[in-house]
N, CA and C atoms as a LAMMPS dump frame, in Angstrom:
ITEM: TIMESTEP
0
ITEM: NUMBER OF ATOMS
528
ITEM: BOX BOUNDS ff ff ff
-5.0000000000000000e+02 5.0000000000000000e+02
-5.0000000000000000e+02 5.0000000000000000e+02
-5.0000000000000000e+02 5.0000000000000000e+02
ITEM: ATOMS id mol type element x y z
1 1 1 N -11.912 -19.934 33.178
2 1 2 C -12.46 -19.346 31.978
3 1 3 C -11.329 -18.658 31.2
4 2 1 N -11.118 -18.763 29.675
5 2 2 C -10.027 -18.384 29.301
6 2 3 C -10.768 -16.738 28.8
7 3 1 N -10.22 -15.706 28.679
8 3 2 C -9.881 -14.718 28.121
9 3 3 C -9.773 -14.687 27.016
10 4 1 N -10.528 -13.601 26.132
11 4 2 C -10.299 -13.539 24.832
12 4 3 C -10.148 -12.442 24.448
13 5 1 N -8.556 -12.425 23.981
14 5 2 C -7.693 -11.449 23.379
15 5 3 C -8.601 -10.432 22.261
16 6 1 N -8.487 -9.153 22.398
17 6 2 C -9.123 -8.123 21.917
18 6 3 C -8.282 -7.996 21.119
19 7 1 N -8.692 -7.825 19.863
20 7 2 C -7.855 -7.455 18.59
21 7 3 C -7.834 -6.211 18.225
22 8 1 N -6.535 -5.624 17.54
23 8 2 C -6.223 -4.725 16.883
24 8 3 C -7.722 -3.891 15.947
25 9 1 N -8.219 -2.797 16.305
26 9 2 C -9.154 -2.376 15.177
27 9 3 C -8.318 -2.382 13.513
28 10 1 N -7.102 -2.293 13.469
29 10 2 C -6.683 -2.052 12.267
30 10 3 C -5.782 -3.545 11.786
31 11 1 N -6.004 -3.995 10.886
32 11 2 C -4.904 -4.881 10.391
33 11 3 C -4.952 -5.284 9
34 12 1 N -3.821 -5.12 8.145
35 12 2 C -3.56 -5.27 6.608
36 12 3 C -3.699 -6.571 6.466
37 13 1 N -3.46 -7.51 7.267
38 13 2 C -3.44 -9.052 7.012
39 13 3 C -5.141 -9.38 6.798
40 14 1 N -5.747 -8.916 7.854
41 14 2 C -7.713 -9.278 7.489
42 14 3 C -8.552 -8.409 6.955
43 15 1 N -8.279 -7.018 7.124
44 15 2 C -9.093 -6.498 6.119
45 15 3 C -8.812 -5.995 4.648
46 16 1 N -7.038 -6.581 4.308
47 16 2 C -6.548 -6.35 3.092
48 16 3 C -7.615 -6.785 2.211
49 17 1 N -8.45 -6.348 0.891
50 17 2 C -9.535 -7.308 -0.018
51 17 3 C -8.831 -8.31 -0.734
52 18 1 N -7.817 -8.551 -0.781
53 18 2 C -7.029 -9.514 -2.084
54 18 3 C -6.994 -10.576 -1.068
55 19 1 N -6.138 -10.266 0.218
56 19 2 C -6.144 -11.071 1.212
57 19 3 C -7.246 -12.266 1.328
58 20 1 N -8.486 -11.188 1.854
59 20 2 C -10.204 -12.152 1.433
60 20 3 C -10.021 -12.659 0.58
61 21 1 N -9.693 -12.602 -0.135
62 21 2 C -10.106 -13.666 -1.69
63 21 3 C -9.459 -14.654 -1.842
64 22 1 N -7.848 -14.576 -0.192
65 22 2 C -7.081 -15.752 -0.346
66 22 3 C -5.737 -15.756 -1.532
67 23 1 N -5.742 -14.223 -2.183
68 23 2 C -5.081 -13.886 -3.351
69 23 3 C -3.37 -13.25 -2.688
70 24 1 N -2.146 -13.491 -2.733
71 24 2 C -0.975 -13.049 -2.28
72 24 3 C -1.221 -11.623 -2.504
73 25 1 N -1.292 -10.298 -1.436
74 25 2 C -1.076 -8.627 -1.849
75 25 3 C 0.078 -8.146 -1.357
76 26 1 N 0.78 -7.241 -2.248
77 26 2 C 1.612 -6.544 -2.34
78 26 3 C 1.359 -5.738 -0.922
79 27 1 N 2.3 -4.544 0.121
80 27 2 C 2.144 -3.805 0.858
81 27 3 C 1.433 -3.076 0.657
82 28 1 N 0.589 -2.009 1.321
83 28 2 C 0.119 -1.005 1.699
84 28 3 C -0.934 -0.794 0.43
85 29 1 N -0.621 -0.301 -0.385
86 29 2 C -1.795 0.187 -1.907
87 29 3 C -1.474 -1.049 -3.753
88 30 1 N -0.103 -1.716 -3.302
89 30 2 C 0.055 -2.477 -4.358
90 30 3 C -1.067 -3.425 -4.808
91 31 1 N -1.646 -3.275 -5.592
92 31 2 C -2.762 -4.274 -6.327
93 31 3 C -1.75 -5.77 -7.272
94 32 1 N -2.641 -6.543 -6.621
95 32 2 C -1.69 -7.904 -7.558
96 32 3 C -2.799 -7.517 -8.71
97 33 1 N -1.597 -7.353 -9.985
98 33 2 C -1.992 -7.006 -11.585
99 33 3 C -2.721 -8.377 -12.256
100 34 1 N -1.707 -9.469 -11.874
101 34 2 C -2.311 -10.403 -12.162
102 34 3 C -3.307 -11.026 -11.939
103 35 1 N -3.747 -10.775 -10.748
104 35 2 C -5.039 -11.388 -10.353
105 35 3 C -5.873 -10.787 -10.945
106 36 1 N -5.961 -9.071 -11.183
107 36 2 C -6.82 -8.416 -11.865
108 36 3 C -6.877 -8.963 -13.524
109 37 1 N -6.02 -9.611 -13.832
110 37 2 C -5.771 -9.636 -15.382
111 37 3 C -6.919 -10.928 -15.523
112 38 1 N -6.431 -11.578 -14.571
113 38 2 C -7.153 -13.198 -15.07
114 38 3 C -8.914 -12.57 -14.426
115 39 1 N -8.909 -12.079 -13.23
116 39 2 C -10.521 -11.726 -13.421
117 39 3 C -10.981 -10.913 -14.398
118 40 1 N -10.319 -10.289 -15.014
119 40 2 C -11.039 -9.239 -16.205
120 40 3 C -11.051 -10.126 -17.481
121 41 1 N -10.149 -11.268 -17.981
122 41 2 C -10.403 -12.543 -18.803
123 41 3 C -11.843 -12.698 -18.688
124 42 1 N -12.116 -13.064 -16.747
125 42 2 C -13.376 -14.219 -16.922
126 42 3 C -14.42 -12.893 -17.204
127 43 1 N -14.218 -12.128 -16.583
128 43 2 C -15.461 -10.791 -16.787
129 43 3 C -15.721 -10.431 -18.439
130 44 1 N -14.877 -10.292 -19.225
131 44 2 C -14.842 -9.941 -20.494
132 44 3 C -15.302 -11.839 -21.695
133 45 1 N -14.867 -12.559 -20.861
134 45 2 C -15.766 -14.206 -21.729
135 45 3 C -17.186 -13.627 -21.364
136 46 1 N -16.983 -13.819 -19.909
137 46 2 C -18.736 -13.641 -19.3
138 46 3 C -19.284 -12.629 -20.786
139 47 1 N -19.319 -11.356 -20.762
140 47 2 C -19.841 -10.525 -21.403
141 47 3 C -19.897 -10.679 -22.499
142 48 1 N -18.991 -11.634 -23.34
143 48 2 C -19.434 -12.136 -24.747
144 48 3 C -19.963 -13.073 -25.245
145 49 1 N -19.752 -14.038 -23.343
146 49 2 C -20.381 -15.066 -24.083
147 49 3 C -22.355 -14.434 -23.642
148 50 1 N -22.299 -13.883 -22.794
149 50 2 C -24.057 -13.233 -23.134
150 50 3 C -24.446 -12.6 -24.208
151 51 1 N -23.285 -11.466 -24.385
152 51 2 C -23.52 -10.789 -25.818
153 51 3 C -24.112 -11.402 -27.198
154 52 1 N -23.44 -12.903 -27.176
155 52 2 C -23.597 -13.771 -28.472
156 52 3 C -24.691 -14.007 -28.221
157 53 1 N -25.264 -14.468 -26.968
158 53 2 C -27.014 -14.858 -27.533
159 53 3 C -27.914 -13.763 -27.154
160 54 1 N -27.513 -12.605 -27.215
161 54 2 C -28.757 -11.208 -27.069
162 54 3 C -29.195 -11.808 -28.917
163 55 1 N -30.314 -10.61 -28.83
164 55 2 C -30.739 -10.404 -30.116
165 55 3 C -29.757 -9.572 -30.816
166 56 1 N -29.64 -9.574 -32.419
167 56 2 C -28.902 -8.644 -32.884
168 56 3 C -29.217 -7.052 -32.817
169 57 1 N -28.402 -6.309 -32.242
170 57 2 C -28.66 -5.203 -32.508
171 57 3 C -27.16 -3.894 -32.316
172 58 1 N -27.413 -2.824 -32.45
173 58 2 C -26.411 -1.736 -32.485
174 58 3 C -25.419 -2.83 -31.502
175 59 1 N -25.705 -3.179 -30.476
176 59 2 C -24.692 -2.88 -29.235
177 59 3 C -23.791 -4.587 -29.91
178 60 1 N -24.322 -5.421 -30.059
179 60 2 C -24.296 -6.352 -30.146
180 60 3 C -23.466 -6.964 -31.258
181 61 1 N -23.932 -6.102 -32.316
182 61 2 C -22.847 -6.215 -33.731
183 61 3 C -21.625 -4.887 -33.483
184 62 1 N -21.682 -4.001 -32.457
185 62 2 C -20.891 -3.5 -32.516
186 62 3 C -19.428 -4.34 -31.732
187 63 1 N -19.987 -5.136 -30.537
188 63 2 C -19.159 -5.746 -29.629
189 63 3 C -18.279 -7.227 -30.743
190 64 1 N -19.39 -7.676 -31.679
191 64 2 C -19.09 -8.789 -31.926
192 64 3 C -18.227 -8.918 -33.715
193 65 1 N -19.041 -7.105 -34.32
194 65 2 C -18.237 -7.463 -36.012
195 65 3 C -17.389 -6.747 -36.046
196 66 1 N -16.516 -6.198 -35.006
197 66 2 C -15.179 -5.159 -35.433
198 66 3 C -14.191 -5.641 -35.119
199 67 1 N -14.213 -7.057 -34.926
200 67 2 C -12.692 -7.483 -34.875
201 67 3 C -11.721 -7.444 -33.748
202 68 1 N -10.907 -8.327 -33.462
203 68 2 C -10.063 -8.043 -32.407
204 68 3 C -9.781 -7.012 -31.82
205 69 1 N -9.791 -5.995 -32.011
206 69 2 C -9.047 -4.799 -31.714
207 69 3 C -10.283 -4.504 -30.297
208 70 1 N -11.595 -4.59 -30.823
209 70 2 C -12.793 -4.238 -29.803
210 70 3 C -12.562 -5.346 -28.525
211 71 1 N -11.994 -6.338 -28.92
212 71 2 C -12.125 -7.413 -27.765
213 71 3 C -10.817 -7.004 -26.897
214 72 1 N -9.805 -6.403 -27.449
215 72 2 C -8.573 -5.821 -26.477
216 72 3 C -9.079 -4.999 -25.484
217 73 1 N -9.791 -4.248 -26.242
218 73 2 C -10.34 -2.829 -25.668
219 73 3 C -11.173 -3.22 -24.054
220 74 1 N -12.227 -3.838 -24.582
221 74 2 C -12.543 -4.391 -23.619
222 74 3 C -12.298 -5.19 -22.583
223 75 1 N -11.079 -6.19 -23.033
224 75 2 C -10.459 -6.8 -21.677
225 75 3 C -9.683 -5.603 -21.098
226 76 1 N -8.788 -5.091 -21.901
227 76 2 C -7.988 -3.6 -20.993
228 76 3 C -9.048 -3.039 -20.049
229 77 1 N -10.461 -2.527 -20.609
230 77 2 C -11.401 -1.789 -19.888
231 77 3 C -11.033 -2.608 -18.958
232 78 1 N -11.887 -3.774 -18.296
233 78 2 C -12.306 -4.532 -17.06
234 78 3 C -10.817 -4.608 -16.579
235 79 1 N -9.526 -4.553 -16.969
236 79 2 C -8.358 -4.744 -16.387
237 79 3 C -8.211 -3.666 -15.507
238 80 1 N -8.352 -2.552 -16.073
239 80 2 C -7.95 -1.042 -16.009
240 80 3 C -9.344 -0.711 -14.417
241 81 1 N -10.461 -0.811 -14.512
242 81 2 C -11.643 -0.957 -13.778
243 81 3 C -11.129 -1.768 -12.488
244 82 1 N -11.079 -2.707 -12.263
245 82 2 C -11.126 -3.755 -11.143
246 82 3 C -9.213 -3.434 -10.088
247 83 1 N -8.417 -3.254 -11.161
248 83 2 C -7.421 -2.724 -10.38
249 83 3 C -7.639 -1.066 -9.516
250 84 1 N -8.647 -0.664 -10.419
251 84 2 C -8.88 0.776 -9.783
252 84 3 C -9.716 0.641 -8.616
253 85 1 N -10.677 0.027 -8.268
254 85 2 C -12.023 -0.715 -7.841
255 85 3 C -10.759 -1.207 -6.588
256 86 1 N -9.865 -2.576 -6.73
257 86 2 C -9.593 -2.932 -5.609
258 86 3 C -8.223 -1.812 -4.868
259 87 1 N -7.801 -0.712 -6.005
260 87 2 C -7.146 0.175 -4.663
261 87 3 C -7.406 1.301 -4.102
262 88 1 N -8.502 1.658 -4.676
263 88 2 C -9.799 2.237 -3.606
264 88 3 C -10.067 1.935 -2.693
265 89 1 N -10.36 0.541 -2.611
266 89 2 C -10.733 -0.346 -1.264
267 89 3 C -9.326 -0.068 0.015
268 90 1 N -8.212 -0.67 -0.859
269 90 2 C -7.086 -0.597 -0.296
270 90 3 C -6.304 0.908 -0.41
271 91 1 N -6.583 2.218 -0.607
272 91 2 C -6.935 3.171 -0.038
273 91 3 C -7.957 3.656 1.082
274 92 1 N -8.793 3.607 0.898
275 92 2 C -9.795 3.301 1.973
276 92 3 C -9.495 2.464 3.713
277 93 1 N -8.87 1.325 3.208
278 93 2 C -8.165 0.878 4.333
279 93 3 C -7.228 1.582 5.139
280 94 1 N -6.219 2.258 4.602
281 94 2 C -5.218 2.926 4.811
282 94 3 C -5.336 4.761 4.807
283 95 1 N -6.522 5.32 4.6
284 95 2 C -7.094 6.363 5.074
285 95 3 C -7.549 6.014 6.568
286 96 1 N -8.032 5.267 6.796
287 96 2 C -8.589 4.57 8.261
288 96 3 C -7.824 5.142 9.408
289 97 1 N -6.421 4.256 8.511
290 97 2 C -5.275 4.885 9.886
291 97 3 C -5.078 6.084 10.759
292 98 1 N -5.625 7.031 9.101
293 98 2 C -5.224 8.958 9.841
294 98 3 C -5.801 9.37 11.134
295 99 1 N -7.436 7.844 11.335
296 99 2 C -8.119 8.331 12.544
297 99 3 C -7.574 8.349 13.704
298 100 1 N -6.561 7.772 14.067
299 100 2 C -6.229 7.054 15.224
300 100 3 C -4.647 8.198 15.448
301 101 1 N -4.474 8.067 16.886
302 101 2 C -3.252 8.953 17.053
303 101 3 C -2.284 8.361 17.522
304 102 1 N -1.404 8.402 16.587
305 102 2 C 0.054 7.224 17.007
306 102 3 C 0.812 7.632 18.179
307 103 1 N 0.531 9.314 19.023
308 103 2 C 1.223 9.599 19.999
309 103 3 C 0.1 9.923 21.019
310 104 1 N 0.781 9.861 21.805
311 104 2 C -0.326 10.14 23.458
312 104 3 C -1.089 11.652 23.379
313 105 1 N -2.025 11.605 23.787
314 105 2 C -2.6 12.738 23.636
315 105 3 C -2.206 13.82 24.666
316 106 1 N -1.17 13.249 25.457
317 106 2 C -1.025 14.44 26.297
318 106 3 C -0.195 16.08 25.744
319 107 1 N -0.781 17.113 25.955
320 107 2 C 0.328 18.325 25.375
321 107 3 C 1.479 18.433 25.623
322 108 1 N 2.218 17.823 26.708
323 108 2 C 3.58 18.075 26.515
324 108 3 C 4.316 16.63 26.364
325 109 1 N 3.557 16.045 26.132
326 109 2 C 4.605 14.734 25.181
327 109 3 C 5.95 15.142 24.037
328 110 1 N 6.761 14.554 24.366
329 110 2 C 8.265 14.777 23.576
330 110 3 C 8.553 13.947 23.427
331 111 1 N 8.518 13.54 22.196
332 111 2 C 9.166 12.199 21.625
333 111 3 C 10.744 12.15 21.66
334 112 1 N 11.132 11.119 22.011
335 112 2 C 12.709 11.079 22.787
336 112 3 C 12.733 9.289 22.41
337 113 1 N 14.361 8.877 22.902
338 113 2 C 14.816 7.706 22.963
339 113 3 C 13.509 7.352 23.97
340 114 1 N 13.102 8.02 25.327
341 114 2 C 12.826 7.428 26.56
342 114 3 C 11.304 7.088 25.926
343 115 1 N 10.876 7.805 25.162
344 115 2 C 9.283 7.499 24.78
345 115 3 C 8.874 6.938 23.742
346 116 1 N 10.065 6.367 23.3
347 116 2 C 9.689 5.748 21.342
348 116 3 C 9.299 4.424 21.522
349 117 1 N 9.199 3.612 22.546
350 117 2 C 8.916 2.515 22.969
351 117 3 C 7.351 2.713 22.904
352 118 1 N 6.799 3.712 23.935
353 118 2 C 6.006 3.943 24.151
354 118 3 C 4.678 4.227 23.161
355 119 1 N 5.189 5.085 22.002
356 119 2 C 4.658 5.019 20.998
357 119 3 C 4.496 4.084 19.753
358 120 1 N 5.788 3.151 20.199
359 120 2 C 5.652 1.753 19.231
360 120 3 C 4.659 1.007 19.82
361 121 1 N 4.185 1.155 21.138
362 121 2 C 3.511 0.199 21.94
363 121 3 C 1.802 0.765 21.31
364 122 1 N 1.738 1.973 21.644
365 122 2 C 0.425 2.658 20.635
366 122 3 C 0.36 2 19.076
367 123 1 N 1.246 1.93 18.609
368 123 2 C 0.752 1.879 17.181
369 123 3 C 0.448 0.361 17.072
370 124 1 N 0.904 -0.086 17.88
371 124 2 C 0.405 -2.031 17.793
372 124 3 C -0.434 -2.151 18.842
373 125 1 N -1.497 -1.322 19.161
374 125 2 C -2.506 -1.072 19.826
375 125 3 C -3.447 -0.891 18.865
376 126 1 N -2.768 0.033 18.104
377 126 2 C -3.741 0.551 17.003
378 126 3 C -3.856 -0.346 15.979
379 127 1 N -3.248 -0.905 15.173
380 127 2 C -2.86 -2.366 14.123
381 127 3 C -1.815 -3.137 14.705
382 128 1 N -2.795 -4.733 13.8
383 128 2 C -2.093 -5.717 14.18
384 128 3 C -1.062 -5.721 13.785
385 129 1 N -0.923 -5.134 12.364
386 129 2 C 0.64 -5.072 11.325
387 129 3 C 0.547 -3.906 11.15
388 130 1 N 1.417 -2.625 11.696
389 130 2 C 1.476 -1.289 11.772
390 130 3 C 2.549 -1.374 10.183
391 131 1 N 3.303 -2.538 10.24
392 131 2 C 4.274 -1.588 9.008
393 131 3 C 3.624 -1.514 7.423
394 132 1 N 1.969 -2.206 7.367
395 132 2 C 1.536 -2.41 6.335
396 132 3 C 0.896 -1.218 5.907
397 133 1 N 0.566 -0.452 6.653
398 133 2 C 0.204 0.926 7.097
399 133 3 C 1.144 2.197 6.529
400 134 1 N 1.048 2.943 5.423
401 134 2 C 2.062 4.047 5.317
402 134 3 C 2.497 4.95 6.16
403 135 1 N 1.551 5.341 6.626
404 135 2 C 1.996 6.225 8.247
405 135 3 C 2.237 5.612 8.84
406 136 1 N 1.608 4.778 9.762
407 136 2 C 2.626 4.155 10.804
408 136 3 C 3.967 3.53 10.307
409 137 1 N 4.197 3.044 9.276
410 137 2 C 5.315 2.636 9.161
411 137 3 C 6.506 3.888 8.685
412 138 1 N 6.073 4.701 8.058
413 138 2 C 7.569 5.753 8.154
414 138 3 C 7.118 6.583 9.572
415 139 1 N 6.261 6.166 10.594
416 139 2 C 6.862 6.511 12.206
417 139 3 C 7.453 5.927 12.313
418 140 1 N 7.407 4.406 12.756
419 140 2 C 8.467 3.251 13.053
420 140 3 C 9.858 3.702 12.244
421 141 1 N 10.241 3.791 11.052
422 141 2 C 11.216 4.257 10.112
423 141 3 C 11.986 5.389 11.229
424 142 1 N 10.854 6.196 11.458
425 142 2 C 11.696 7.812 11.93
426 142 3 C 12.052 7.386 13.64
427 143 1 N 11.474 6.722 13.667
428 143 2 C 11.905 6.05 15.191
429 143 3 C 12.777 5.15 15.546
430 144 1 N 13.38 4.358 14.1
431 144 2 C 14.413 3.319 14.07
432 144 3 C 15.486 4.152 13.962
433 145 1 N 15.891 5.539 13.351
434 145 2 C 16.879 5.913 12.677
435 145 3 C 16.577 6.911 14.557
436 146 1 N 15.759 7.16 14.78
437 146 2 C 16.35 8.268 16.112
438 146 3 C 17.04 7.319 17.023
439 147 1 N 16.303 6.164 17.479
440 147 2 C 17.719 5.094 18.158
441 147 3 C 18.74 4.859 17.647
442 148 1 N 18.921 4.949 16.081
443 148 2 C 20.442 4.827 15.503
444 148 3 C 21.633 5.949 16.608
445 149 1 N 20.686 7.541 15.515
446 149 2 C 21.325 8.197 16.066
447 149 3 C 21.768 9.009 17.732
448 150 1 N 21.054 8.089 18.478
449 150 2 C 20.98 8.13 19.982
450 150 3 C 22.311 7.088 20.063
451 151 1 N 22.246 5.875 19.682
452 151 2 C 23.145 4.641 19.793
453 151 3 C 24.435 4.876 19.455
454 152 1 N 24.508 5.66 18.652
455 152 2 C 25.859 5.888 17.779
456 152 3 C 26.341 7.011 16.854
457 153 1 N 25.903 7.979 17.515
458 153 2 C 25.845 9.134 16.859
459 153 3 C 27.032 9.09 15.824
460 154 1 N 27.986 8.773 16.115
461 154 2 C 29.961 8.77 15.099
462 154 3 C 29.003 8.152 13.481
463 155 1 N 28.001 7.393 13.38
464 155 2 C 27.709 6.929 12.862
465 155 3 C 26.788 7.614 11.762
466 156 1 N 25.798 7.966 12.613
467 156 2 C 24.898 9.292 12.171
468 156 3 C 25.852 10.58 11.301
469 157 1 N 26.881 10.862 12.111
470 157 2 C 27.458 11.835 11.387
471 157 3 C 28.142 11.54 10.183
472 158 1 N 28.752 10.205 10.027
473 158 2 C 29.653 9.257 8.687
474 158 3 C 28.502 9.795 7.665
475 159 1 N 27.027 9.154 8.479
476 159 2 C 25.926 9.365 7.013
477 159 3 C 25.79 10.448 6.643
478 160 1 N 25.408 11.17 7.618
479 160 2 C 25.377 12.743 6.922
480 160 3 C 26.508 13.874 6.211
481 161 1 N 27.636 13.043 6.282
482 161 2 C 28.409 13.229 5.57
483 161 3 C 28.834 13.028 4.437
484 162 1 N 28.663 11.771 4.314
485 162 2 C 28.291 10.935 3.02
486 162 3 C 27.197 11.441 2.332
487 163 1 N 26.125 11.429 2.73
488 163 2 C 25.094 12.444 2.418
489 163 3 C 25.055 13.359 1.588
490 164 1 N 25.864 14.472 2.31
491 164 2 C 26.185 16.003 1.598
492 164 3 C 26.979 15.672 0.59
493 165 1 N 28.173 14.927 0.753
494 165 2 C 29.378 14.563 -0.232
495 165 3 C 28.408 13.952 -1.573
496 166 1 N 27.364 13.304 -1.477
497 166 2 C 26.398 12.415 -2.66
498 166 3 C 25.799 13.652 -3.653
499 167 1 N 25.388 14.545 -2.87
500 167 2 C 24.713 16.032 -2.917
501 167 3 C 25.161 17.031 -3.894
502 168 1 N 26.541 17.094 -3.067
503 168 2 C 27.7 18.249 -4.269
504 168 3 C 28.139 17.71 -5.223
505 169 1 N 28.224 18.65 -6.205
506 169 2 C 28.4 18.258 -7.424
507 169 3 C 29.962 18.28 -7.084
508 170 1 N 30.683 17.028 -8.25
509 170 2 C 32.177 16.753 -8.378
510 170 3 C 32.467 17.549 -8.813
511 171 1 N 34.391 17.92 -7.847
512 171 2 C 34.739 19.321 -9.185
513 171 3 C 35.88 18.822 -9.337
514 172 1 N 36.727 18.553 -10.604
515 172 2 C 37.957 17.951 -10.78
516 172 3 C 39.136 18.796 -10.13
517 173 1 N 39.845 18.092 -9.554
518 173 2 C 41.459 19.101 -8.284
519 173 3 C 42.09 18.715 -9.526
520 174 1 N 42.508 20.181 -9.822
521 174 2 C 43.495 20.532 -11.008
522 174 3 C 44.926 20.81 -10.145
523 175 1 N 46.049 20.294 -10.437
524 175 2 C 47.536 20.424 -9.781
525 175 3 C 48.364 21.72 -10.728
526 176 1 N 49.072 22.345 -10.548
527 176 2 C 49.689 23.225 -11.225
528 176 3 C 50.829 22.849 -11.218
């Protein structure tokens, strides 16, 4: 009998909404603009082309005798709407994450070289794609740069040197 692999409760790849729709999404909260642009096209035809056969009235001659300018308005509206609409969703997704605890619950856990494994192993417990995730991914981030500076500290210090030097302001060496 084969076994069937228990999935991740969290993952940006299946419960991303653009994803569903089969649409390419940007990381973590990026909304594809374009996709929103061309659905707010068909949403804004839809609505005029019903508008044209209502009966005449206020709403109707207002949508249909003022000229281009009203028909901008209205595709912007549904543009402006549906990008807001899908990163809600994709907020929503990524609020999810805060539930879950990327470190062991024990009280004297110390995150170290010896335990960052350990907690990478949690967070891909927790999602299938942790780096799609804003929190988990600047953990992973703060956990790549503590093995830097475990690995090679001479290195660590170049940056933080460089660093400060980026920091201070230039002062011209005047010779006498």
């Amino acid at each position: 009998m084969v076994e069937r692999q228990e999935l991740p409760p969290l993952s940006g790849y299946r419960q991303d909404p653009e994803r569903r729709l089969g649409i390419p999404a940007g990381n973590a909260t990026a909304v594809n603009h374009w996709f929103c642009g061309l659905l707010a096209l068909v949403l804004t035809t839809l609505l005029y082309v019903i508008v044209f056969w209502l009966p005449s009235n206020f709403f109707t001659r207002m949508l249909l005798d003022r000229g281009p300018t009203q028909h901008a308005a209205v595709f912007l509206g549904f543009w402006c709407a549906l990008i807001l609409i899908i990163k809600r969703s994709k907020l929503r997704l990524q609020s999810r994450a805060l539930n879950y605890s990327a470190v062991p619950d024990q009280h004297d856990f110390v995150l170290s070289s010896q335990t960052a494994d350990q907690v990478v192993s949690q967070l891909h417990q927790i999602a299938e794609d942790p780096e799609r995730f804003v929190v988990f991914n600047r953990i992973l981030i703060a956990i790549s740069i503590q093995r830097i500076s475990v690995e090679s500290p001479t290195s660590m210090r170049s940056c933080a040197r460089l660093a400060n030097a980026m920091n201070r302001p230039m002062r011209p060496r005047l010779r006498y």
